[in-house]
N, C-alpha and C positions, 0 to 999 in steps of 0.2 A: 551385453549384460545377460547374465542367466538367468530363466526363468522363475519368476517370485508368487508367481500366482497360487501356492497355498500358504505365502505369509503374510502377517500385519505390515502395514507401515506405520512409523513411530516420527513425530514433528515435532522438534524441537521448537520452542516459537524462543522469537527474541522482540523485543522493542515496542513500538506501540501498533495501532489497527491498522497502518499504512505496512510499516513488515509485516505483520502478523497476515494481514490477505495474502501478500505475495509467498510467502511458509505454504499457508494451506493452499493456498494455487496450485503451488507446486506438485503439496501431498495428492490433491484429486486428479492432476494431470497422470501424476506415476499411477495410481489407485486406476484410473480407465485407462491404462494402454497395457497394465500388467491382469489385468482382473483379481485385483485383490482386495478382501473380504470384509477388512476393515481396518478403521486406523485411530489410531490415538494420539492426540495432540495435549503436549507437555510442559505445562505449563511455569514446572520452579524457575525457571530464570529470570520471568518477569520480572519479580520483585528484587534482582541483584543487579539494577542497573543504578545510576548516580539518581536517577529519577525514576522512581519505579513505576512499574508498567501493569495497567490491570487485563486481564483475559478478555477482550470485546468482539469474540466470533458469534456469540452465542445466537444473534438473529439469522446466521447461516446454516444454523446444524438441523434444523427440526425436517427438515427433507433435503437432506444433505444428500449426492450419488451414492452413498456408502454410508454402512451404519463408522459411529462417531464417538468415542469415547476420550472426555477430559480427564485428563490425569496429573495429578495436583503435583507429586511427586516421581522424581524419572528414577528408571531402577537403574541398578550396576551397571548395566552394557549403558543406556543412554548416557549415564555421567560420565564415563570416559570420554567422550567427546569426540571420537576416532575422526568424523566427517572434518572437524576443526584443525584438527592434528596434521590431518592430509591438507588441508586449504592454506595451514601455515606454510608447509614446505613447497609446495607447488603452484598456490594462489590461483586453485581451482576447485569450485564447488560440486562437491560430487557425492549423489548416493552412494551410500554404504550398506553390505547387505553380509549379515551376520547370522550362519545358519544357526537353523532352527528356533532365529529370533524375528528374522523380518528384517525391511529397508528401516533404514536409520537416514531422515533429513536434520540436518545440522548446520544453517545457513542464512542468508540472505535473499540469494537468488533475485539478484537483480540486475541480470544481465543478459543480454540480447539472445546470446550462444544457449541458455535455458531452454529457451520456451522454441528455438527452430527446429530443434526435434520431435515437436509434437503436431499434429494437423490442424486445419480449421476446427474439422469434427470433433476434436478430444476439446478444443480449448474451449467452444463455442456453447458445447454442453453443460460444460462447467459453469459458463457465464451464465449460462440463460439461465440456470436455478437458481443463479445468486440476486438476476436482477428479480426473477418471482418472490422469491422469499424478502427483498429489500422494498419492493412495488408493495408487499402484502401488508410490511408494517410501516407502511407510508414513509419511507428513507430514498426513495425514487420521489422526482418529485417533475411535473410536464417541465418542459423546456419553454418557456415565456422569455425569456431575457437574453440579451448577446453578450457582454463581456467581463468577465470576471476576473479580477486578479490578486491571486494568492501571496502575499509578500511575508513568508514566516521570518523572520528576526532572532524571535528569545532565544531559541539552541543551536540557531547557525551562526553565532558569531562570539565570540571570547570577550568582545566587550561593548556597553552600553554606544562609544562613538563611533565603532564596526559597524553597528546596525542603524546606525545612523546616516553613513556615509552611504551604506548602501540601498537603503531608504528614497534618499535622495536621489538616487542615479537610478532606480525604477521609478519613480516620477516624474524625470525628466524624458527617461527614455519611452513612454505612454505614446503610443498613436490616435488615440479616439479616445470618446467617451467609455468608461469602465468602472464597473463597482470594483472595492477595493475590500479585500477580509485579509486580516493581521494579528498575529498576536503581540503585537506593542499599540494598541488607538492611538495611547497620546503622545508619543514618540512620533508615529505617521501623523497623525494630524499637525503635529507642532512643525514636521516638513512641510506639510501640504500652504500651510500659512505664510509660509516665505517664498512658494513659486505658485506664478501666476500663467496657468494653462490653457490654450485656447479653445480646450472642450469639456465636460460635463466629468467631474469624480465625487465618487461619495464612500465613504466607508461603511460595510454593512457590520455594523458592534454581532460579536460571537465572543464575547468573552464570558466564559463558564459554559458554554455548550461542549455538549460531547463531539469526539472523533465521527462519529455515525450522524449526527447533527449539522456537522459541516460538509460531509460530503453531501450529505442532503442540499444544504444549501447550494454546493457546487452544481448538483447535479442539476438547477432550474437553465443552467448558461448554456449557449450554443459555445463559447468560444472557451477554456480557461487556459489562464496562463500564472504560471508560478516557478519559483526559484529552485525547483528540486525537490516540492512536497508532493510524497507518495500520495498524501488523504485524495490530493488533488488529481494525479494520476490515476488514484483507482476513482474518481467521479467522472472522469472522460472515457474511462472501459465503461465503466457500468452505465451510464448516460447516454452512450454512445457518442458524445462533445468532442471537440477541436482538443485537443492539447499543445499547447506550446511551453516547453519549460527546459531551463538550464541544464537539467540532467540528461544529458546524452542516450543514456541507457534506456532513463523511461523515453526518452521520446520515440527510440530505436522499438522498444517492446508495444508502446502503443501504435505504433504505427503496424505493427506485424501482428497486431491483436483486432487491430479497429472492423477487420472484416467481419467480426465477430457479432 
């Protein structure tokens, strides 16, 4: 890769505060290993997804590595979408760097192969401003408790007895006692009512709390375990907790981050 060190990086964000960290992870990773000056994070796409999505970095930016500018609207070069263009054909996430404009991220980046080209030091630094800034507006929260487990439902499954079925088979498959956080209560409790367990569950209600609320709450657990939820994955980086969960990838990135 050619040197970028006198251009911006530009980040496309996509989806909710669980992609939206792993975007700008990225941007601050590229941003401290290129030295580059600043970056803008872009935020039109938010709102053209089936469920739209609101901007929720902003407790990260006030002493961000790099100065930080939101930009509501992407201009010409970001709307092409070229980083997408290339990921269609090749099913590879890759900076794009467009002279005299700067890196273009356009992505997900949530995958192992990301983050092994950068060191403890580039990654660790990143972290550690994020858990300051998250400690400072009390979204870190001490670690008191051991098991948690994140069972999200409402948008991984096409229908009400999907997430039903699946429901069940993370309550049966439970080894100990464990708090349970869900976004279906009554759906999981009306499982919970029909299998008789030999150790301690309880639902912690988080219905209407924010994205930055729940990792909060993950973040009191030594242990969490869930089904592929990023929120939950970035509460075991930023926490420094156990992660156990479904998604391959995160468990691969948290495990190659946890030294952090």
């Amino acid at each position: 890769m050619q040197n970028h060190k006198h251009n911006e990086i530009h980040v496309l964000l996509h989806g909710g505060l669980g992609n939206q960290l792993f975007q700008y992870f990225t941007g601050c990773l590229v941003a401290e290993r290129f030295a580059l000056p600043s970056m803008s994070l872009i935020t039109e796409k938010l709102e053209k997804y089936t469920t739209s999505r609101a901007f929720e970095l902003q407790v990260l930016l006030e002493n961000a590595i790099l100065p930080v500018t939101v930009v509501e609207k992407a201009d010409i070069i970001a709307q092409m979408r070229i980083p997408k263009i290339i990921w269609k054909f090749t099913k590879r996430e890759l900076l794009f760097s467009f002279p005299g404009y700067g890196l273009i991220i356009d992505g997900y980046f949530q995958s192992l192969s990301q983050y092994q080209k950068y060191n403890n030091t580039e990654a660790g630094k990143v972290l550690e401003v994020w858990r300051h800034e998250l400690l400072s507006a009390n979204l870190l929260k001490p670690v008191v408790r051991q098991n948690v487990t994140h069972v999200r439902l409402g948008d991984f499954f096409r229908s009400s007895t999907e997430a039903r079925v699946f429901a069940r088979k993370c309550l049966l498959d439970l080894k100990t006692d464990t708090d349970l956080v869900t976004d279906q209560e009554s759906l999981l409790e009306e499982e919970i009512s029909k299998i008789k367990l030999p150790f301690n569950i309880q639902i912690i209600p988080s219905v209407g709390l924010t994205a930055w609320e729940l990792i909060s709450i993950f973040s009191e657990y030594r242990i969490i375990q869930t089904n592929g939820s990023s929120l939950a994955f970035w509460a075991a980086i930023l926490s420094k907790g156990r992660l156990k969960t479904s998604n391959t990838n995160h468990q691969a990135i948290w495990k190659r981050l946890t030294i952090n």
